[in-house]
LONULUM-789374 format. One record per residue (C-alpha): residue in one letter; z negated, x, y. Coordinates in steps of 0.1 Angstrom, whole numbers, plus 5000, padded with zeros to 4 digits. Layout:
% residues N
aZXY;...
//
This chain:
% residues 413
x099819646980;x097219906991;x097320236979;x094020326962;x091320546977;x091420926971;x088821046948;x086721326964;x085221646957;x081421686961;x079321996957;x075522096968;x074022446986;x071222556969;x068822756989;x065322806980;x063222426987;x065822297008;x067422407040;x064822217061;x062522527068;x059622307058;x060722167027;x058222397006;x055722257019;x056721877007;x054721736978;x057821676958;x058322076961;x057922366937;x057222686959;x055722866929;x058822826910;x061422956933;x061423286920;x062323116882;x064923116860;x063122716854;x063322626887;x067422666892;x068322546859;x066822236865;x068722206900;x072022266885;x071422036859;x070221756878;x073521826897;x075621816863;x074021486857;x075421366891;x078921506878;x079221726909;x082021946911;x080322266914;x077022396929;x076722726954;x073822936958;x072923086991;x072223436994;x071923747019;x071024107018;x068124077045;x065423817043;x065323477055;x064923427098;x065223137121;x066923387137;x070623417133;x070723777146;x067723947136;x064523937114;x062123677130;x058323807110;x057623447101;x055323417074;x054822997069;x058422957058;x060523087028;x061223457029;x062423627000;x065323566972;x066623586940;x069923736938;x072623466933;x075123656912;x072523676887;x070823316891;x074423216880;x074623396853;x071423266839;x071922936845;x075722916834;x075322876796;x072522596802;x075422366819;x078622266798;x080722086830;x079922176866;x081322516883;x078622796893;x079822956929;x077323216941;x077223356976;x078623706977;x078023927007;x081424147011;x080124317043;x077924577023;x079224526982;x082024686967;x084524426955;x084824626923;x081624566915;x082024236926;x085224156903;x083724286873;x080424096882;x082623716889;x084823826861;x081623836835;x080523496851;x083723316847;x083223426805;x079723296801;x080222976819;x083422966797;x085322896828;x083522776855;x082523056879;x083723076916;x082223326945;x081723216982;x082623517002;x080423557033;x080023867063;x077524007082;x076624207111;x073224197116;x071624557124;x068524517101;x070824427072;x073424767076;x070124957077;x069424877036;x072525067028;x072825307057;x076525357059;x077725217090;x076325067121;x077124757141;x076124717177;x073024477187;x074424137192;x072123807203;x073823477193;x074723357227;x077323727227;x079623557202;x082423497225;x081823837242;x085024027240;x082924327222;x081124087201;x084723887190;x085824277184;x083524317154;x083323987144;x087524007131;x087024367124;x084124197092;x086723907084;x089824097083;x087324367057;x086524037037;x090223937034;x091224307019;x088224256996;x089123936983;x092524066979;x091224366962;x089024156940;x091723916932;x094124236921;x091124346897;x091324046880;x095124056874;x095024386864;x094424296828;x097424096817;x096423746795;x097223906763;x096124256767;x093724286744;x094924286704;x092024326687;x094324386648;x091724596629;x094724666606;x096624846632;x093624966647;x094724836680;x092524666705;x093924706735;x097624746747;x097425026773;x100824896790;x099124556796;x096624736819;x097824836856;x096725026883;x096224826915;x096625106938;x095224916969;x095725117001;x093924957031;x092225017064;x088824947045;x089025017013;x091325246986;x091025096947;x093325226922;x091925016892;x092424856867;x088824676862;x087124766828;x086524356826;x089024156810;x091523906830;x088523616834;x089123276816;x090323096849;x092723386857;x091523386890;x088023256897;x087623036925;x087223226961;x085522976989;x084623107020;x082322897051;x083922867086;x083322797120;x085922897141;x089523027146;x089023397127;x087223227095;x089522997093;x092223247089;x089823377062;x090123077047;x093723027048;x094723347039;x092523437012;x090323106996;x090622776974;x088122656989;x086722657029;x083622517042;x084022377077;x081122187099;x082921927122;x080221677136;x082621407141;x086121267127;x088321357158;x087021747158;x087621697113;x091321667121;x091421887147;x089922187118;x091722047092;x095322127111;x094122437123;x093222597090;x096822437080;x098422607101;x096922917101;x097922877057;x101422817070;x101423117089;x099923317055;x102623217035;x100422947016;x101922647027;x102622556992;x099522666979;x096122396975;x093522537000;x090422246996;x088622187026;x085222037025;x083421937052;x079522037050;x076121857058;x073021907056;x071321567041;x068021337046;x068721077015;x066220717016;x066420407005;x065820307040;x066820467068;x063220447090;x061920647057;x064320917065;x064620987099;x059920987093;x060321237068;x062621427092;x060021437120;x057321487095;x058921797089;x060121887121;x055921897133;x055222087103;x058022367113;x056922367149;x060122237163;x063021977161;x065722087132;x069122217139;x071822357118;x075222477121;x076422147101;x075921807108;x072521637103;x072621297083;x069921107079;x069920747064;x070820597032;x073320677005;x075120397015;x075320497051;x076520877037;x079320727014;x080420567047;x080620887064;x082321127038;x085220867038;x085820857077;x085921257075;x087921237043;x090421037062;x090721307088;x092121537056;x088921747043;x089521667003;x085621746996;x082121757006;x079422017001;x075921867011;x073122057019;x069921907007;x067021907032;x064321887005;x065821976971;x063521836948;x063821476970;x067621496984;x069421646954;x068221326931;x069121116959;x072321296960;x073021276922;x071220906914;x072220756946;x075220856963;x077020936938;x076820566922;x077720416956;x080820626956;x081520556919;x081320186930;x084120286957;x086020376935;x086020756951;x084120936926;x084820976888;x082920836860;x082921156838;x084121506837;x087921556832;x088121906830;x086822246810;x087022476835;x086122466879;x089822496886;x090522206869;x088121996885;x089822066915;x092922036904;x093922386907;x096322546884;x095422826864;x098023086880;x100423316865;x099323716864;x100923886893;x101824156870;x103323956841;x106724096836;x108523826848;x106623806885;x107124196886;x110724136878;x111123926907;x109224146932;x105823966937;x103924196923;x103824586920;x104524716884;x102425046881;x100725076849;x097425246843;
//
């Protein structure tokens, strides 16, 4: 008898009109909502109807480029954001079901902030909030805060020596601040809040600890002045293309966005990141691994691949990403997501090209054909994003009984 398929995880990007740099300008488009509170909660809730497992929002602390490196002064494409931290919030108590991740930029944020900020989103979404994690090192973005520097860099120095050199210095900085962030939210225990008006007792000061983080890139002493979150620990995800993300991700995440363009170079990412959670000391741990793409969803695949090139003239030239490009049916996708899944990535997180026209066909669409599979559920079976995934809701590194058995300092504020 034949075992029966593996369910998947599925999850959309959110950025602006779509990641096509001319998808504002399709009919279907609303570039004079972007900037609305409207505007996303409609996208997250067409992506709750579709049962997805959580949505992400893109952001960054610099304005949109076509330039990976630097500002480009384009002025017929998107430029300008809402921040995502705060989209989330908004949007959270308009959805009942599907997790709320946005895009965190550690390079330039303090992660106390950052805790406290994830913290308050995980108790308004009554469970559902997760951060991605993301770096940078472009000059024009250090410039906003004007306390440190990074040398001028064009895309094709990644693999310099001197250009590798900064690019682990930012990772190994966004692993202490996930670390540091992850502490914060421990540092409450469950039950330290009491709240008995007869006693007049509302907190129990020796359920609060210090953290006392001492690192090369930061020094926190804590504890946070938010309440351990719902989830305990809010779930961390982090994008990665190569060997020094990937330890980011196995070192530090629940979830890892990874960009293979075929199923041979899936597996190959897939054991890397495995190893590289082996060699963390997470081996036992469940570290997700989606695979992402950026989607062009018809009915027929001709319809697709014109709409492509119909936006490819409008942007002036031929569309590339980091991810792989699909375009063709639903059908054709469901196809695809389980030859990668069978390569070992557990999840998907699809970029829509055109939001208003490839999130429906993502939610209406694809998700049916995968239902029909017998790869998707049917309904919702969990309250909170952890559960979705199928992630435990862990124990508090400072409870007692961990601190008793060493895994966790006991210091208390």
């Amino acid at each position: 008898m034949s075992s029966s398929p593996t369910p998947l995880h599925l999850a959309v990007a959110l950025d602006g009109a779509g990641w096509h740099p001319a998808a504002w300008r399709e009919p279907v488009s609303r570039p004079r909502e972007l900037l609305t509170a409207a505007y996303w909660t409609d996208l997250v809730t067409e992506a709750e109807h579709g049962l997805l497992d959580f949505v992400t929002i893109e952001d960054a602390l610099g304005l949109q480029s076509s330039s990976p490196t630097e500002p480009d002064g384009r002025t017929d494409q998107v430029r300008g954001r809402l921040d995502a931290v705060l989209i989330a919030a908004r949007i959270a108590p308009r959805t009942r079901h599907i997790g709320v991740v946005p895009t965190v930029v550690a390079t330039h944020t303090e992660p106390f902030h950052i805790s406290k900020a994830i913290a308050t989103l995980d108790y308004v979404s009554t469970g559902r909030a997760g951060l991605r994690v993301q770096i940078t090192a472009r000059q024009n973005e250090a410039a906003h805060f004007g306390r440190r520097t990074f040398p001028p860099f064009r895309f094709e120095d990644y693999n310099t020596p001197a250009a590798q050199e900064v690019v682990a210095d930012v990772f190994d900085e966004a692993a202490d601040y996930v670390e540091v962030v992850r502490r914060l939210w421990d540092s409450w225990e469950d039950d330290a809040e009491i709240r008995d008006i007869a006693t007049g007792r509302f907190v129990d000061r020796d359920k609060l600890h210090y953290i006392d983080f001492e690192g090369r890139h930061f020094s926190v002493k804590g504890p946070s002045i938010t309440p351990r979150p719902p989830q305990g620990q809010p779930v961390v995800t982090a994008l990665a293309h190569a060997a020094v993300p990937y330890r980011l991700v196995a070192r530090s995440a629940d979830v890892g966005y990874v960009t293979p363009h075929d199923a041979r170079q899936a597996r190959a990412v897939v054991d890397e990141i495995r190893a590289e959670q082996s060699a963390a000391g997470r081996a036992d741990d469940t570290v997700h691994v989606f695979g992402d793409l950026v989607v062009f969803l018809d009915d027929d695949p001709r319809a697709a691949e014109a709409r492509r090139e119909r936006l490819d003239a409008l942007a002036g030239r031929p569309y590339t990403s980091d991810a792989r490009v699909f375009t063709g049916t639903p059908s054709q996708l469901a196809d695809l997501l389980q030859e990668l899944a069978a390569e070992g990535l557990s999840g998907f997180r699809l970029r829509p090209a055109v939001v208003g026209h490839d999130l429906p066909a993502i939610t209406r669409g694809l998700v049916p054909e995968l239902q029909r599979r017998g790869v998707f559920r049917h309904a919702y079976e969990a309250d909170t994003l952890r559960g979705l995934l199928g992630l435990t809701r862990p124990a508090n590194r400072f409870s007692p009984k961990l601190s008793e058995q060493g895994t966790a300092p006991a210091t208390t504020a």
